[in-house]
Structure formats: C-alpha cells, structure tokens
C-alpha positions in Angstrom: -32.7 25.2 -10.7 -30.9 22.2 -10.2 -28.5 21.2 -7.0 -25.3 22.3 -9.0 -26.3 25.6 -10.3 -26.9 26.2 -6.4 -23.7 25.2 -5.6 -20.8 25.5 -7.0 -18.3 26.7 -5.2 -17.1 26.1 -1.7 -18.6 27.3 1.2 -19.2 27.3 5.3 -23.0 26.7 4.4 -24.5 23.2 3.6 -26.5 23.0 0.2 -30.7 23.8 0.7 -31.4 20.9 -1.6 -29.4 18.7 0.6 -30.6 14.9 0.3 -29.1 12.0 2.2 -26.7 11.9 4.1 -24.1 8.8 3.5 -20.7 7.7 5.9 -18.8 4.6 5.3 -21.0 1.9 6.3 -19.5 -1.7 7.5 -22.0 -3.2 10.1 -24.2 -0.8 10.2 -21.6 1.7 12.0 -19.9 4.1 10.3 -16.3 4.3 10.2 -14.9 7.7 9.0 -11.3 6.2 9.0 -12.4 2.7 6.5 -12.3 -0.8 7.5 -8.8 -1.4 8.4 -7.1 1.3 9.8 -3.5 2.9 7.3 -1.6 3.6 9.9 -2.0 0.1 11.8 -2.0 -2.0 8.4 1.2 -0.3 6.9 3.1 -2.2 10.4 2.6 -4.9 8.6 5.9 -5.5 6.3 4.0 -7.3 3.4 1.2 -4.7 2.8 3.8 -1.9 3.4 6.1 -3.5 0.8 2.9 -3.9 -1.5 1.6 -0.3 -0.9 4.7 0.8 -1.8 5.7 -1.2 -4.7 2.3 0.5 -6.5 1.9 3.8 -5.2 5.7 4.4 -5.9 6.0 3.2 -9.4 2.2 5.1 -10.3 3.8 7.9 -9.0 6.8 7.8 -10.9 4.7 8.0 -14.2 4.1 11.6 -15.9 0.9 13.4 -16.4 0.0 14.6 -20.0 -2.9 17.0 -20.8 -3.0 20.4 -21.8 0.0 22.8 -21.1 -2.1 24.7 -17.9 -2.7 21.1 -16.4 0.3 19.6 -16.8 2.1 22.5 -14.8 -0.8 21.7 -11.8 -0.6 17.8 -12.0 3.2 17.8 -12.2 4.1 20.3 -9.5 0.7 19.9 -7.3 1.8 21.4 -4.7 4.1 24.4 -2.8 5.0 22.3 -0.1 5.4 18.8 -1.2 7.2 17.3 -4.1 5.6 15.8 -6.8 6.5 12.2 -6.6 5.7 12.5 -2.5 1.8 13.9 -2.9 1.0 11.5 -5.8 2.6 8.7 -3.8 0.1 9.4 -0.4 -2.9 9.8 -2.7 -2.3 6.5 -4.4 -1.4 4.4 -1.0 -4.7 6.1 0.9 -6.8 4.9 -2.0 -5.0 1.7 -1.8 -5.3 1.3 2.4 -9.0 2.8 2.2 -10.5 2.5 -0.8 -10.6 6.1 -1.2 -8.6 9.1 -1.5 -9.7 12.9 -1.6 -7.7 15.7 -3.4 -9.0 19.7 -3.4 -8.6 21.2 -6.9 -7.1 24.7 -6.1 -8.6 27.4 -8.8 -7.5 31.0 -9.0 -11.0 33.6 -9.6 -10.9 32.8 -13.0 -11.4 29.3 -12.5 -7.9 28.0 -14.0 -6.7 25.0 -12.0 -3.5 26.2 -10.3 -2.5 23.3 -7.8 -3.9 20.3 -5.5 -4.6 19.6 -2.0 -4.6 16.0 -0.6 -7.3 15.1 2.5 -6.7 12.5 5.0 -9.2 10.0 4.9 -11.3 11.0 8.3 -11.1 14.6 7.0 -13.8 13.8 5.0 -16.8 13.9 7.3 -20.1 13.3 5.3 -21.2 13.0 1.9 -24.4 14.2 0.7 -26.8 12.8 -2.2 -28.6 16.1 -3.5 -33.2 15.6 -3.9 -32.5 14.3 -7.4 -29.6 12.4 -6.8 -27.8 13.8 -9.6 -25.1 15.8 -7.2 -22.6 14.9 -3.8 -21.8 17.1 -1.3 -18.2 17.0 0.6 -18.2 18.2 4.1 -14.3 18.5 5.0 -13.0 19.5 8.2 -9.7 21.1 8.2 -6.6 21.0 10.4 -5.6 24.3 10.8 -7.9 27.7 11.2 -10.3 27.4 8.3 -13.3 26.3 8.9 -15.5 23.2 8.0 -16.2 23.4 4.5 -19.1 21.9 1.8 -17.6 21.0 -1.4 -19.4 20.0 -4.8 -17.8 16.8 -6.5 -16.8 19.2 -9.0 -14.1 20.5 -6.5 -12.7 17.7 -5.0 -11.2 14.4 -7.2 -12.3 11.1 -5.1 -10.3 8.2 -6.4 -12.1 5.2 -5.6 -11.5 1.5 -6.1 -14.1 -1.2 -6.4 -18.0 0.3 -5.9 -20.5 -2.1 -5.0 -23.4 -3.5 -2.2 -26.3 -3.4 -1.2 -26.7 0.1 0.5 -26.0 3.9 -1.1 -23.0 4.7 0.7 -21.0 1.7 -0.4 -22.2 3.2 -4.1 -19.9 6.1 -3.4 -17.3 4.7 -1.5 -14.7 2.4 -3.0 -13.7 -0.7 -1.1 -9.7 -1.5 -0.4 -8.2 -4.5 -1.0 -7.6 -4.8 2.5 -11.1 -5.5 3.0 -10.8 -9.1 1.5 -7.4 -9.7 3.4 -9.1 -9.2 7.4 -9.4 -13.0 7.6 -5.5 -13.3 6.4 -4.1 -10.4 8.4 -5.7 -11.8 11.4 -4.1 -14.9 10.9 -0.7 -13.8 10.3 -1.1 -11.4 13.0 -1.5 -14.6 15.4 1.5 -16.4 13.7 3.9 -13.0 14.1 2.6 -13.5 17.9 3.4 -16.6 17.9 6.9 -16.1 16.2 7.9 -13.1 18.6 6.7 -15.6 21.9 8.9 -18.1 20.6 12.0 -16.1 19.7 11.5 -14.4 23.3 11.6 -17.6 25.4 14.4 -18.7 23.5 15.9 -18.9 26.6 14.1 -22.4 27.5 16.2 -24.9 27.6 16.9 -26.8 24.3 18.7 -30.0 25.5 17.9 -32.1 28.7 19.7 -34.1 30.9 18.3 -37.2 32.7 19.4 -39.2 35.6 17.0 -42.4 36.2 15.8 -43.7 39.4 17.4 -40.6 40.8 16.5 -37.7 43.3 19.1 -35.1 42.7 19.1 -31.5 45.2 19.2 -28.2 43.7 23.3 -28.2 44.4 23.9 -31.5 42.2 21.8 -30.8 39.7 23.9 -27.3 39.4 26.9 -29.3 39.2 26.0 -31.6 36.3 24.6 -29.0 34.7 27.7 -27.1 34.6 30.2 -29.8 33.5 27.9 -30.4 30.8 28.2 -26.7 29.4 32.1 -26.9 30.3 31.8 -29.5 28.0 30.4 -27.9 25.3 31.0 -24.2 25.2 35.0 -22.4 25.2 37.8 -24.5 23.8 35.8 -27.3 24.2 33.0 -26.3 21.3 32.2 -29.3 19.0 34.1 -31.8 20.4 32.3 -34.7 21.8 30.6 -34.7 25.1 31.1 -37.5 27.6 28.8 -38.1 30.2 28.4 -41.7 32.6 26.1 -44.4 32.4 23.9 -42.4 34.5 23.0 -40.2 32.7 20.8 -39.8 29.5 21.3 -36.7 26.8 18.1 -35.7 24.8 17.2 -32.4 22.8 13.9 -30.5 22.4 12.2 -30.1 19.3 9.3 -27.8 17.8 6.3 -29.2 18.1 5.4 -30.1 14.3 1.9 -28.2 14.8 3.6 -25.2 15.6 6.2 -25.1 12.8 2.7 -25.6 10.2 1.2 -22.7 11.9 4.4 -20.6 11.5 4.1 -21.3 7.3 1.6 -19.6 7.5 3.2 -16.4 6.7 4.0 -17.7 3.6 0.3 -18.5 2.5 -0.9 -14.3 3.8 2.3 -13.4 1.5 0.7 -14.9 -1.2 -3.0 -13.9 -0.3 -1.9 -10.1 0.2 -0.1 -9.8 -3.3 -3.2 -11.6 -5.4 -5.6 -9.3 -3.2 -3.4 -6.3 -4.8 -3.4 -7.8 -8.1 0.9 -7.7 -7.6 2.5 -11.3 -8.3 3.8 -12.5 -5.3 7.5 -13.5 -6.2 7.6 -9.5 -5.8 6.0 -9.6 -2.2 8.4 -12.5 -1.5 11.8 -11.3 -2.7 12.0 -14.3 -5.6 11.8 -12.0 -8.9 13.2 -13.6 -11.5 16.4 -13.2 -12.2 16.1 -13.4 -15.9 13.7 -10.1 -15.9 14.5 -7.8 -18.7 13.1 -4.6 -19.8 9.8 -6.1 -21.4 9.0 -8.0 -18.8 9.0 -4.9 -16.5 6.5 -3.6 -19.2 4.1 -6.6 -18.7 3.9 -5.8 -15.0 3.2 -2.0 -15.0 0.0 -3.3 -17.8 -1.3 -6.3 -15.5 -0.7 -5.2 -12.6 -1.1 -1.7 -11.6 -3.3 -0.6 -14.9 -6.2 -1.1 -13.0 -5.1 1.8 -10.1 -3.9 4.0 -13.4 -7.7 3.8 -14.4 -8.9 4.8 -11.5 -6.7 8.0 -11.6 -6.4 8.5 -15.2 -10.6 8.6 -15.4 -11.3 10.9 -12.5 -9.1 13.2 -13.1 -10.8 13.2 -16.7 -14.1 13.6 -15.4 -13.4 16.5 -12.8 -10.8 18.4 -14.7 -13.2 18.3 -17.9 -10.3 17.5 -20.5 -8.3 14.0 -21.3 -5.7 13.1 -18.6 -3.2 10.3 -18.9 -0.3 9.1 -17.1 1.9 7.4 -19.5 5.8 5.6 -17.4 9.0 7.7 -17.2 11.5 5.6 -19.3 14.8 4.4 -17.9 17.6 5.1 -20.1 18.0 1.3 -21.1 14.4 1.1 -21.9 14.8 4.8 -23.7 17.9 3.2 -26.0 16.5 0.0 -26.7 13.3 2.0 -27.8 15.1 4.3 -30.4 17.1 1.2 -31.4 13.9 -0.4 -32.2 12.3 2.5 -34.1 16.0 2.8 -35.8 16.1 -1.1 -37.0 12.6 -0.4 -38.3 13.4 2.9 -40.5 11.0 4.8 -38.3 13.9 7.0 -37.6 17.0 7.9 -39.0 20.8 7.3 -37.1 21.1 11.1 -36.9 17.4 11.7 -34.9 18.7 8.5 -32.8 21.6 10.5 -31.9 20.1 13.9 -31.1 17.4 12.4 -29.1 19.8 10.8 -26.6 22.2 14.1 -26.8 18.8 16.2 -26.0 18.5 13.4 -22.7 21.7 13.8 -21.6 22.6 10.5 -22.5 25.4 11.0 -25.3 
C-alpha cells in the first residue's frame, strides 16, 4: 500500500510510513519564518510598494474552471473578501518564497472554500519511504489541534526550487533572498539619512574672528546680531559684518551625499530582483502609457507569479485553473471596437455587450 492510500485525509496522527523530516534550511538552521522576516521587510517602502504592486494586480484577475470551483476560488472564504485572501497568499509567497492554503471539502469531497496559513504555521514537512508523498504538520491558532496534512490538501505556492539539500527541493526561495546584501545597505543609508535630518540642528554657517579670544557672553552677542541680521524683516537682505570677522557655510561631505544615492541603486536592485521595471518602484512611469502597454507589463512582469498559482492550483484541485485580468472599461471598449473594425462582431452585439456591463 503506498504512503497516500494511508493517508489521505487530515488527521492528529503523523503518517506510519513517515520518511524525512525537512524545515527551511539556510546555514544549516532552520528558520520556520524564511530568510528575511514579512513583517520587518514590508517597513521597507520599496519592497512594500513592490509587494503590493504584484500581489494587488494578481489578485485583481478572475479565476476560471469549472462552475463548483469557480464559486470556491472566487469567494474563498466566509470571513475575508476575495481580493484581501488572494492578495496575502500572493505577498507571503512573494516575502517567503512560499505560501500555504487548506482546501476546505465538504464529506463528499467537493471543494467548498480555502484557508490561508501563515508562514511559521507550517511546522515540518515530511518526505514519505518512497519519496513519492509530503506530509504538512500545521499548527493552529485557535483550539484545534496540530494537524498532518497530505499535499493533496494543502496548495503550496512556491517560487524558485533549487540547492543542494532536500528541503530547499520543497521550498521555494523569495526574491528577497538575492536583495540581503542591498537591504543591508540601504538600511545603513536610511540610518544614515534619519542621523542627518536629526542633527539638523548643527550649525550650518560659521562665524570667525582671527587672532581673537572671545568669552562665552561676546560670542552670544555676535551670534545674535548675526541672526537679527538675517531672520524677521530682515530675511534676504544682505548681511554686514566688520573687518573682523569672517562668514563661511558648512557643506556635506561629498562621501556622504554618494553614500546617500545609494537608495537609488537598492530601488533599482529590488524591482529587477521582482522582475517589476523600476520606473514603477521609482514613481517615473511613463507618461505616454496606454492600454497596451499595461498589457505588456501584466505578461513580462508578473506572468511568472500567475504560473506559479495557475499550475498548483491545477495540480491539487485535479482540473485546469486559470486566472485570466479583469478588463477596465477603456480596455473592454477598445477591445469590442477592435473585434467590431474586424467584422468579428456586429454594431448591435457591440452594443448589447456594453448595455449587459453597465456601460451604455
């Protein structure tokens, strides 16, 4: 009898024909909460903005499969909204490489809804003897118990798989993995930046009296006429001051100001990590960006994270799933027009389809 004819549905009891026993493995520890930590690494405002820009626009698309499954995948869950759970399942396998969803079955097996796992809620995998099998070991947060789960029960979206070891065979890798050398530089530059903007208070202009010995009361007095001089009525108009004395400002040290660009330079390392073009990350889309162009973007740069959903939920759910993008009303028009110019269609369907859309 083989491991999955032993086990197949959940249960408080691990599996006899249990094998190995895999974690995440980075150093030889294992890290039940990934590499980088989600919470920490969504402070950062360019891989929030980056994590958000995918996992909000996959989630926006619409599942298509058979009428049973497209109820389930379209309205996942009681509690949560559609576009909400799809949206934390996508950025947890972005942040960690991996991201765990229950399929919820009534007793005749029909798939009725979905249950999302944080990341550290999955506690172990197993390899069953003939390593044709996985086991889930999931630890809830409320009063069920710890629970072993056959890969047939749970989806695990997964990015990249590869190395040297078993568990990094199972577990995808986040992008973030390739950015620690970047974050940790722009982390020090932020520093650097908020220790700079702090003691802002230094003074930014000096005042010099040569060959000079000044007490703490003259000094106070020439350091008031000078800001008489230049704050009140008298802002912007010239400052006078005697032979004495000589005027001189303070600059940023030059090595400073280069190590400040270098938030620049992790913008643009973060965005090509996520496979997202940077003028995105920085704020500089082009102006000029038209409905096609949007197109282009959804295909290059977030087809790679459809896959990944679009081919496990295949796999677990036994029948062809596809997420196809939910058309803006622009896009929708210019599409009938198109189909319309090329006698695909006739004026008349034109105009019932955009009635039936609540356009007309």
């Amino acid at each position: 009898m083989s491991f999955r004819d032993l086990f197949k549905r959940a249960t408080t009891q691990p599996p006899k024909t249990m094998g190995v026993v895999v974690g995440r493995m980075f150093n030889n520890s294992i890290l039940p909460t990934g590499i980088l930590n989600g919470s920490s690494a969504m402070t950062n405002s360019d891989i929030y903005s980056v994590v958000a820009l995918v996992s909000s626009d996959i989630a926006s698309m619409q599942f298509h499969s058979n009428p049973v499954l497209d109820v389930a995948l379209n309205s996942p869950s009681p509690t949560i909204n559609q576009f909400s759970f799809w949206q934390s399942v996508i950025a947890k396998m972005l942040l960690y490489g991996n991201s765990y969803v229950l399929i919820n079955k009534d007793n005749t097996g029909v798939v009725t809804g979905f249950e999302s796992l944080d990341d550290g809620q999955v506690m172990s995998v197993a390899i069953s003897d003939d390593g044709q099998g996985l086991t889930y070991l999931v630890q809830f947060r409320d009063t069920r118990p710890n629970m072993y789960y056959d890969s047939s029960e749970l989806l695990h979206f997964k990015l990249i798989t590869v190395g040297d070891n078993q568990s990094e065979h199972i577990f995808g890798k986040s992008p973030l993995i390739s950015l620690v050398p970047e974050v940790s530089i722009q982390q020090l530059s932020n520093s650097l930046a908020e220790s700079t903007l702090k003691n802002a208070i230094n003074p930014y202009v000096t005042i010099k009296v040569p060959d000079a010995k000044l007490d703490r009361e003259v000094k106070d007095g020439i350091r008031d006429s000078f800001v008489a001089q230049t704050t009140g009525e008298n802002y912007g108009k010239p400052i006078v001051l005697d032979s004495s004395a000589d005027l001189a400002t303070l600059g940023v040290n030059p090595q400073v100001t280069e190590l400040l660009n270098n938030l620049n330079f992790t913008k643009t390392q973060i965005s090509k990590a996520f496979g997202v073009p940077d003028s995105y990350l920085n704020g500089n889309g082009d102006a000029q960006s038209n409905i096609l162009m949007v197109q282009s973007l959804y295909k290059s740069s977030i087809e790679r994270y459809r896959n990944a959903i679009q081919s496990e939920l295949t796999m677990k759910l036994g029948t062809d799933v596809s997420l196809s993008e939910r058309l803006t009303d622009d896009a929708y028009i210019a599409q009938l027009l198109l189909l319309q110019q090329n006698q695909v269609i006739a004026a008349p369907d034109t105009k019932d389809l955009l009635t039936q859309r609540g356009i007309l």
